[in-house]
N, C-alpha and C positions, 0 to 999 in steps of 0.2 A: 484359188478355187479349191474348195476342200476336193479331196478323193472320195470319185464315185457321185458327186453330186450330182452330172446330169442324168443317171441313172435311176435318181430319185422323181425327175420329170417324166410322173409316167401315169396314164389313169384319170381318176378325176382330181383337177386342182382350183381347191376352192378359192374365191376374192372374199376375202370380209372386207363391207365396204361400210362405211361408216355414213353413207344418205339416211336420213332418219325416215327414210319410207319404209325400209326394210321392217319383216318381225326381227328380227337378231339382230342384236349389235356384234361390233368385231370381236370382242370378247367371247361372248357366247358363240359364234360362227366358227373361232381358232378351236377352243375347246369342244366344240361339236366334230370338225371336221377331221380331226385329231383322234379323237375315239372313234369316228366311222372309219379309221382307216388312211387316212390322207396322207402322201410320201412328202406332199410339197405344197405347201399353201399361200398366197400374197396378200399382204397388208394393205387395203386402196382408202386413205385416210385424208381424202376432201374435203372435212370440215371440223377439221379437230385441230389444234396450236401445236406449232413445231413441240413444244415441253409437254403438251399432252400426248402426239407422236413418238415421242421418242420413250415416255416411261412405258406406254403400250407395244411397241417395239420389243425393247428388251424382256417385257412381259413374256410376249410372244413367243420370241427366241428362245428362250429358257423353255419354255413350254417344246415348241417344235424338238429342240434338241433332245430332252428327255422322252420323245415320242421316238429319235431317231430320224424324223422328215424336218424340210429345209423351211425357212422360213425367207419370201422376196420383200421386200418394202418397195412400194410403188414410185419412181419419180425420184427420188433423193438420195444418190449414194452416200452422201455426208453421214445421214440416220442410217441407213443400214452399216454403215460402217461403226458409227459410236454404240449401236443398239447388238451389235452382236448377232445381226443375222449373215444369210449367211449366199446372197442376191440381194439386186435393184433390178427392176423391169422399168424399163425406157420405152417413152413412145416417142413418134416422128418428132415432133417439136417439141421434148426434150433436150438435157443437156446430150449433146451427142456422145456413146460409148466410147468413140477416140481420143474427149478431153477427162474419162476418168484416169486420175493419174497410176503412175504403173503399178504401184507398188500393193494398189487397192485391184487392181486386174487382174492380183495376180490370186487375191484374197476372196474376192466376189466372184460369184454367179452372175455375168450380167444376159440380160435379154431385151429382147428389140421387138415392139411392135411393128406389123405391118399389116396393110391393108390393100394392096395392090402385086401383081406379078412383079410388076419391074420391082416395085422395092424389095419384095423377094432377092428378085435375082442383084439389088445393088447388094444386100446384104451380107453375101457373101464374100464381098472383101471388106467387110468392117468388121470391129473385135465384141462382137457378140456369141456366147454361148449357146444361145436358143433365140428362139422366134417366136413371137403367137401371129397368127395371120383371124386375121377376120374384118368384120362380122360375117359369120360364117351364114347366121339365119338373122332373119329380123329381131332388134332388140329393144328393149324399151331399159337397159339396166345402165346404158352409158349414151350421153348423145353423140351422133358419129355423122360424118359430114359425105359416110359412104354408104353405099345400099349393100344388100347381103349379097356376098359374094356367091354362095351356095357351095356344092361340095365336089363339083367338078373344077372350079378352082381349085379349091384345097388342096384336092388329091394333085394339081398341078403344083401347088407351092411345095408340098411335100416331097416331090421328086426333086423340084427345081432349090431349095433349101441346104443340103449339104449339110446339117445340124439338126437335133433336134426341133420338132414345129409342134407348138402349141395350139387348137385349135379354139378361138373366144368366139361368143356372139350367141343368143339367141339359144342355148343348147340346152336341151332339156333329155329326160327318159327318152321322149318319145322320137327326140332322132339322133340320140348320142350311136348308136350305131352305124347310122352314115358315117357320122366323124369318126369311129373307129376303123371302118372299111376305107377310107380314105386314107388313112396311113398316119394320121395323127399321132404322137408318142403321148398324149394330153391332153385334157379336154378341159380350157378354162369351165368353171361354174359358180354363175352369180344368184341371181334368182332362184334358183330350183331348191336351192340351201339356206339363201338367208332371209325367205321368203318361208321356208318349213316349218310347218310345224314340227315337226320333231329332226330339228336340221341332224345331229348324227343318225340317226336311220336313212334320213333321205340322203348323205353321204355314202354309207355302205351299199343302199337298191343301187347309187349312179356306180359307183367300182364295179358292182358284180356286173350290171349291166355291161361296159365296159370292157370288163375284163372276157366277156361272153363270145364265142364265136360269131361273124359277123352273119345277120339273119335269124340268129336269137332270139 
C-alpha cells in the first residue's frame, strides 16, 4: 500500500460507473471528479470487456496519479494490479480480501463492502484497509438486497469499524451532512456526479459541502 494512501480516503469519492443510464461516462466522471477536487475515486465497470477495463484502467491511473489522488478498481485485483492503480474495493460475494496473495497486499488498497453491523464488526479481523458500509439512504444507483440502513447505523459502524469507513448509498447535497456528522472519513458518490450536468462543479459543491461544519 503506498504511504499515506488511507489518508487520501477522505471527503467526497466519486464511482464512475459505466451503466449507460448515466449523463457521464467513466471517462468524463475520472476527469470531472479530478478537477473538482477528488483525493480518491473508483472505477465500477459492469459492462465493459476485461481488455476494455483494463486500457481504462491504466487510463485512469495515470490520470489519478498526476492529480496526486488514488485510483480503486471495483471487483478485480488482477486489473488493478496490471492497470497500475493503486486499490481494489471488494464486496461480500467477492473474492474474499484473505485470498489476495501477499505480495499484492502489501501493494494494494484493498476495501470491503459492508452492509450490516455484524459484518462491520466481522470485518475487523479480515485484511482490509477501509470499509464502505451502506446503503446508507435509498438508492436507485446499484440493486441491493438491503434496505437503507440510515445514519444511526452508520454512526454505529463508524465506532464499531476500527479503520477507515466509507459511507455509500443514496447520498446526495442534501444529506451529505448527516453522513459527515456521523463520522464517516468519505462519502461514496454515484448519481449526484455522474448524473451532473456539469459533474466537476457538482464534485467541488459535495467537498465544500462536506468539508463544512456539521449543520452547515
Amino acid at each position: 500500500m503506498r504511504p499515506g494512501a488511507q489518508a487520501k480516503l477522505a471527503g467526497i469519492y466519486p464511482l464512475a460507473d459505466d451503466d449507460p443510464r448515466w449523463r457521464n461516462d467513466p471517462r468524463t466522471v475520472v476527469q470531472a471528479a479530478l478537477a473538482g477536487g477528488a483525493t480518491a475515486l473508483q472505477l465500477r465497470l459492469k459492462h465493459t470487456s476485461d481488455r476494455e477495463t483494463l486500457e481504462l484502467c491504466r487510463w485512469a491511473a495515470e490520470q489519478a496519479h498526476e492529480a496526486g489522488a488514488l485510483l480503486i478498481v471495483n471487483d478485480r485485483f488482477d486489473l488493478a494490479d496490471l492497470s497500475g492503480a493503486d486499490g481494489v474495493h471488494l464486496g461480500q460475494e467477492d473474492l474474499p480480501p484473505e485470498r489476495i496473495p501477499s505480495d499484492l497486499r502489501r501493494r494494494l488498497l484493498v476495501g470491503l463492502s459492508t452492509h450490516t453491523l455484524e459484518q462491520v464488526r466481522e470485518s475487523r479481523d479480515r485484511p482490509a484497509d477501509y470499509i464502505a458500509f451502506g446503503p446508507v439512504f435509498e438508492t436507485t444507483s446499484k440493486e441491493s438486497e438491503y434496505s437503507a440502513r440510515g445514519v444511526d447505523a452508520l454512526a454505529q459502524a463508524v465506532r464499531m469499524a476500527q479503520r477507515p469507513l466509507v459511507a455509500i448509498g443514496g447520498i446526495t447535497e442534501a444529506n451529505l451532512s448527516q453522513v459527515r456528522a456521523a463520522g464517516a472519513c468519505a462519502a461514496a458518490v454515484i448519481s449526484a456526479i455522474t448524473n451532473a450536468a456539469d459533474p466537476a462543479e457538482a464534485t467541488r459543491r459535495l467537498s465544500a459541502k462536506f468539508a463544512s461544519p456539521p449543520g452547515e
